[in-house]
Phi, psi and omega in degrees: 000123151002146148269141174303146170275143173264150204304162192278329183282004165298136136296133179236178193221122163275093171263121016279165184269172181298323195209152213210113160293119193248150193080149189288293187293109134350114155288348176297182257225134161040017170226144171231166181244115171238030214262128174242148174282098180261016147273014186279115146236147181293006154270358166281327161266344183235113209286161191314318191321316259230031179205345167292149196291317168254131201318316211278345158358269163266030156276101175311135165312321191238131149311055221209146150248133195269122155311144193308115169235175147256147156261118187224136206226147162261018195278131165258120156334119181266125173051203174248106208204085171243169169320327185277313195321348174243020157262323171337133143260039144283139154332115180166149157231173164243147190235137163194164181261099169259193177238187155311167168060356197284173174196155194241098151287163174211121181263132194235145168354280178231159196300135220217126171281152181227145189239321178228158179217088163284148171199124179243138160233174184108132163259148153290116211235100155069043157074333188269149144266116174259162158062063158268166187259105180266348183231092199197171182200153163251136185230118131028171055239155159281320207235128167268143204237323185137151193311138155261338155205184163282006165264345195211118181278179175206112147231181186301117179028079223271144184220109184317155154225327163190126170314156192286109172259124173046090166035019175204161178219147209200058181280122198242223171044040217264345183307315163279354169281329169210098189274352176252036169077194191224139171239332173244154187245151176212091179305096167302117169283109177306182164260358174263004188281104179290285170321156153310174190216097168286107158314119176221041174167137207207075172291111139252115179266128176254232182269335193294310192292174201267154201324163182240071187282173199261140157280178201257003134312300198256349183278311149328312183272342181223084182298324145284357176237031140256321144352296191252043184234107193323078162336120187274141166295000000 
């Protein structure tokens, strides 16, 4: 059954709140504002990653913006760690507690040629990188068909195409493999996968775009695995 709605002349409150006035002084004439929300904590809107000492947490590897998708995980959310945040090329991950079987789509509008596909987990925890997804695979469809719920899509015959190593994945060539395009991506959980799982990045790249090289930023924090990475001409 439904929840009962509450009557629109009720006020309602969001606790904790949202937005916190900051400062005293007024621009009208002779007024302050000395009033605080004091259920406001700034960790209810600015998720933890955005606050931590280390930077290389969340500095993407590729300079790239991901074609328009939607995201969706049956993975339970840690906190605000959500699913879009690793698709973003905003600073951000998704953190989740998965089970066997759980999955992170990414749906796109229409079928899109794709030419690569990255996905890096692990967070940095205590100086360690924890919570890679080490038993996990990316799976296929050409075609999206419709929600099974709001957490999980169904398209047409969804196909593994490559597995997770040490927590990341880098599948390329995807244009001749499915040359009339992709329209779902599907991070697949293994059953042997224990840990939590950060996800903290998810490149696609199509055709239009430009070699898919690492910034020189991010090229920096992780000097060895620029090292063994190719220059584009």
């Amino acid at each position: 059954m439904a929840p009962e709605k509450p009557p629109k002349d009720r006020p309602t409150r969001r606790v904790p709140g949202l937005f916190q006035h900051i400062g005293v002084h007024s621009t009208l004439a002779n007024k302050t504002q000395s009033l605080k929300d004091n259920t406001f904590r700034s960790d209810s809107v600015r998720p933890k990653f955005q606050q931590v000492k280390h930077g290389s947490l969340v500095k993407r590897r590729f300079s790239h913006v991901n074609p328009t998708a939607d995201v969706v995980t049956t993975i339970r959310q840690y906190k605000a760690y959500l699913a879009e945040h690793a698709y973003s090329s905003a600073p951000g991950m998704f953190w989740g507690i998965p089970k066997p079987g759980d999955s992170f789509d990414i749906l796109f509008p229409e079928p899109l040629k794709l030419s690569r596909v990255v996905v890096l987990t692990g967070a940095a925890i205590n100086k360690k990188i924890r919570d890679k997804l080490l038993y996990g695979s990316l799976e296929i469809s050409q075609k999206f068909l419709k929600m099974e719920n709001p957490k999980k899509a169904s398209c047409k015959s969804f196909s593994p195409v490559q597995e997770f190593k040490n927590g990341e994945l880098d599948m390329k060539h995807l244009r001749q493999l499915y040359p009339q395009g992709i329209q779902c991506l599907r991070i697949s959980i293994g059953a042997k996968q224990k840990s939590w799982v950060a996800i903290t990045e998810v490149a696609v790249f199509t055709d239009e775009d430009s070699a898919a090289e690492p910034t020189p930023a991010a090229a920096a924090v992780g000097k060895g695995e620029a090292r063994g990475r190719s220059k584009s001409t």
